[in-house]
N, C-alpha and C positions, 0 to 999 in steps of 0.2 A: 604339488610334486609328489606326494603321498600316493597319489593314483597309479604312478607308473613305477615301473621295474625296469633298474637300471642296471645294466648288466656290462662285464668292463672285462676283458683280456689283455695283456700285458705283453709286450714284447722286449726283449733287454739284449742290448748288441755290449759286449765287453772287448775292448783291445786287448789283447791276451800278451804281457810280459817278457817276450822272445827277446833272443839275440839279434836275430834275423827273420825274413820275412817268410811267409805263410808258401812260398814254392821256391824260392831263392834264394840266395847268399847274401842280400842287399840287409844295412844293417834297417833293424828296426825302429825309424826314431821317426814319425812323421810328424816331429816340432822341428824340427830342424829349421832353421829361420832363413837358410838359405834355400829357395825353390829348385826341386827337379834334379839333386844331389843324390839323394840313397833311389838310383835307379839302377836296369839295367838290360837287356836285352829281353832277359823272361818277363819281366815284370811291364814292360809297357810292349809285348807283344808282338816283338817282331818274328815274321815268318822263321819258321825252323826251329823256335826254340822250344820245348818241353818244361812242363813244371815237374818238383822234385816235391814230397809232401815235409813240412817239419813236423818231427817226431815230439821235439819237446809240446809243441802245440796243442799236438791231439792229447798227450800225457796229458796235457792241464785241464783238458774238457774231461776226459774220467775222472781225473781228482774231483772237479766240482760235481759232476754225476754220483761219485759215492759216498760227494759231501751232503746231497739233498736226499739220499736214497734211491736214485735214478736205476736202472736198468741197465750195462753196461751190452753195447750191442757185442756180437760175435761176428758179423757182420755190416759192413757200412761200405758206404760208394758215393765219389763226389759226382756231382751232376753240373749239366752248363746252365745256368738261370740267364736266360737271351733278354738283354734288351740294349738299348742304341744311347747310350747318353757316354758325353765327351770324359767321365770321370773312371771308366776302364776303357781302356784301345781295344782289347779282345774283343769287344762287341758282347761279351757275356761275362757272366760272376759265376768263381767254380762256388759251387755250396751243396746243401748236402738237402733231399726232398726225400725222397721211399724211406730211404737207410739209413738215418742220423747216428753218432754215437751214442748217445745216451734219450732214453725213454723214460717217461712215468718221473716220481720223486716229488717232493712236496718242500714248500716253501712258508710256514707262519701258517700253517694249516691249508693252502692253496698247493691246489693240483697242477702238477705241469706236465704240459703234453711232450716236449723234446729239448733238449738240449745239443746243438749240432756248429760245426766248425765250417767257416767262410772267410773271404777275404775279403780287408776293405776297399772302399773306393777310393780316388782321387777326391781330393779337397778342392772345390770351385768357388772362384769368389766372382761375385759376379756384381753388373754395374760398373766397372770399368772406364769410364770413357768410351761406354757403349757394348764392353765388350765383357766377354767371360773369361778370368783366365785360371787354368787348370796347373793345379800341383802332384804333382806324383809322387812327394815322399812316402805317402798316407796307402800309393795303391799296393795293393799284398801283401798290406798288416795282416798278421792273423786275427781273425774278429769271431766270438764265439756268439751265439744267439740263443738265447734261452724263451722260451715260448711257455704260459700258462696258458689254462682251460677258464674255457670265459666265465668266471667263477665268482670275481670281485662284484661287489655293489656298492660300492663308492669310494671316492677319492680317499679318503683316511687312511683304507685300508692298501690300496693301491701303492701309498707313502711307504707305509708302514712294512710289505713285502717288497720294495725298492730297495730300502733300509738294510732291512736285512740280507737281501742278496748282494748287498755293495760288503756286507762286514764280510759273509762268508767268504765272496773273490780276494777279499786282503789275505783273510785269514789260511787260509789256502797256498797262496802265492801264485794265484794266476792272473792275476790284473791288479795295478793300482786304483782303478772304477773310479776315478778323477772325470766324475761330472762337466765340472767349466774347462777342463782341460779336451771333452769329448772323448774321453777314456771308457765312458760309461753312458749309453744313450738311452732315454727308453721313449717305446712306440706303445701307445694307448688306443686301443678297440673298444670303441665308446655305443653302445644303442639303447635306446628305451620303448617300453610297452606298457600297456593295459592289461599283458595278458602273459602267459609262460613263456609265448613263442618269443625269440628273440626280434627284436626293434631292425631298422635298416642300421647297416654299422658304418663307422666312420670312423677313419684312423688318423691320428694326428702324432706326427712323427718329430723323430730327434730334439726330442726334449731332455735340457740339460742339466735341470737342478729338481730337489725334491719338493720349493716352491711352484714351481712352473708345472711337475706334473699333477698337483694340488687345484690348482688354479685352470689347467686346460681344460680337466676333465669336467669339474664342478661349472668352468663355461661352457661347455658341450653339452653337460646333460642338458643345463639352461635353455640352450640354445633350440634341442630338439623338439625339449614340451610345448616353449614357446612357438616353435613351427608348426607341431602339429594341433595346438588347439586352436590355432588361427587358421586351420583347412587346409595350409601347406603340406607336405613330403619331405620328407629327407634324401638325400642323394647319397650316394654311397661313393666315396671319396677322401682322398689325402689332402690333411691340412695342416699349417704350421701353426706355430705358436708365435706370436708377436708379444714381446717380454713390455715394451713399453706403454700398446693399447691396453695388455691382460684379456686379450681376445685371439680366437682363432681367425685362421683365414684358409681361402679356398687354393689348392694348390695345384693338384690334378685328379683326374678321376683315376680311382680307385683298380688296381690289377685285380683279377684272379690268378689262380696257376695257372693257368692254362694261356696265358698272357706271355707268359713266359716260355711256354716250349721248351722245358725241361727236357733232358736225355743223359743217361749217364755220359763222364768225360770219358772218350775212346785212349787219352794220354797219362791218367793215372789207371798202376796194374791193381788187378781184384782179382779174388776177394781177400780182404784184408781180415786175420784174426787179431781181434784184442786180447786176446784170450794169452795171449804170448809176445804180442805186440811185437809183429813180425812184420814190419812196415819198411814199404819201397823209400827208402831215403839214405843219405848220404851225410847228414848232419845231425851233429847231437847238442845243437843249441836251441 
């Protein structure tokens, strides 16, 4: 294993603290044990209706941007991220691509590339008696995503900048980052080579303890040496974590942006200053 260089970017989704949800009035609680309760006309997308942005929400992504030293934009614009799966009705996730709130900042000595505000999905449980069934307390949480520069070179350290982004989001008060709770996810960008150039990457997503993400990656890197010194390829692709093999698996192939057909949303108004935080909303929770 000493022969290759393994190279590791990090992705970190936080459910952000609110009263309420990330374009609505609906209270924020997707534990709610009763299904499809905190809903509401906005939030599972019926014609006519408009999102509204929460103020508190974006406040919590500059506190944590000027808790990492981040860049605070002066400008930002949500965007529609298009794709078709039963866990938003809009058919698209509002999120943020050109213009995030915050840029740049460092983590345990690890660069990060953006820090930007999205909503969550519907929670699907699937297997059923065949069937899939979809919750919606969960959809239009506010969910912040925090993105590093593919900088890490192994799992240790990988822990070790998780760790400490989980104490900051307490310490701050913008998330409880409750891991087994899915308060706190992380997404691992895993590739290796022979040489400087980055490897084929593979992402293995919503990993929920700082064991697991220990564990994914150190089977990943595994996985790819062993592929490629037996003549194989790696495929560039989403995979889960199976907590009880200790092994990844195959999920889907893998987006680009461009997969998605980004465009800014035509129903939130721009340009937004932070600079004054002079923001289209109507609520101050």
């Amino acid at each position: 294993m000493s022969n290759y260089l393994t190279t590791i970017g990090l992705e970190v989704h936080a459910e952000l603290n609110t009263k309420s949800g990330m374009w609505c009035g609906c209270k924020n609680d997707p534990y709610e044990k009763r299904p499809n309760v905190n809903v509401c006309e906005v939030c599972i997308a019926h014609p006519g209706t408009l999102p509204v942005a929460n103020k508190e929400a974006i406040k919590k992504v500059i506190t944590v941007g000027l808790a990492v030293d981040g860049a605070i934009s002066d400008f930002t614009e949500f965007d529609r991220k298009n794709y078709f799966y039963p866990d938003i009705p809009k058919g698209y996730q509002l999120s943020q691509y050109k213009f995030p709130i915050v840029t740049g900042g460092e983590i345990n000595g690890v660069k990060l590339t953006r820090i930007h505000l999205e909503e969550d999905t519907a929670k699907s449980t699937h297997d059923h008696e065949g069937y899939t069934l979809v919750d919606y307390n969960r959809a239009g949480v506010p969910l912040m995503e925090l993105v590093t520069e593919p900088v890490l070179h192994n799992a240790e350290d990988a822990v070790a900048f998780a760790r400490e982004l989980q104490r900051i989001l307490r310490y701050v008060g913008a998330s409880e980052a409750n891991m087994e709770m899915g308060q706190m996810r992380i997404e691992a960008n895993i590739s290796v080579s022979k040489d400087e150039k980055f490897g084929t990457k593979v992402e293995v997503k919503n990993i929920n303890s700082f064991a697991s993400v220990f564990g994914a990656i150190n089977y990943e890197v595994k996985r790819h040496i062993e592929t490629i010194d037996s003549g194989g390829s790696i495929v560039q692709e989403t995979r889960g974590w199976d907590e009880n093999k200790q092994e990844t698996f195959s999920q889907r192939k893998k987006e680009n942006a461009h997969d998605y057909r980004y465009f800014p949303d035509p129903d939130l108004p721009k340009p937004v200053s932070y600079t004054h935080l002079t923001l289209p909303t109507n609520r101050e929770v």
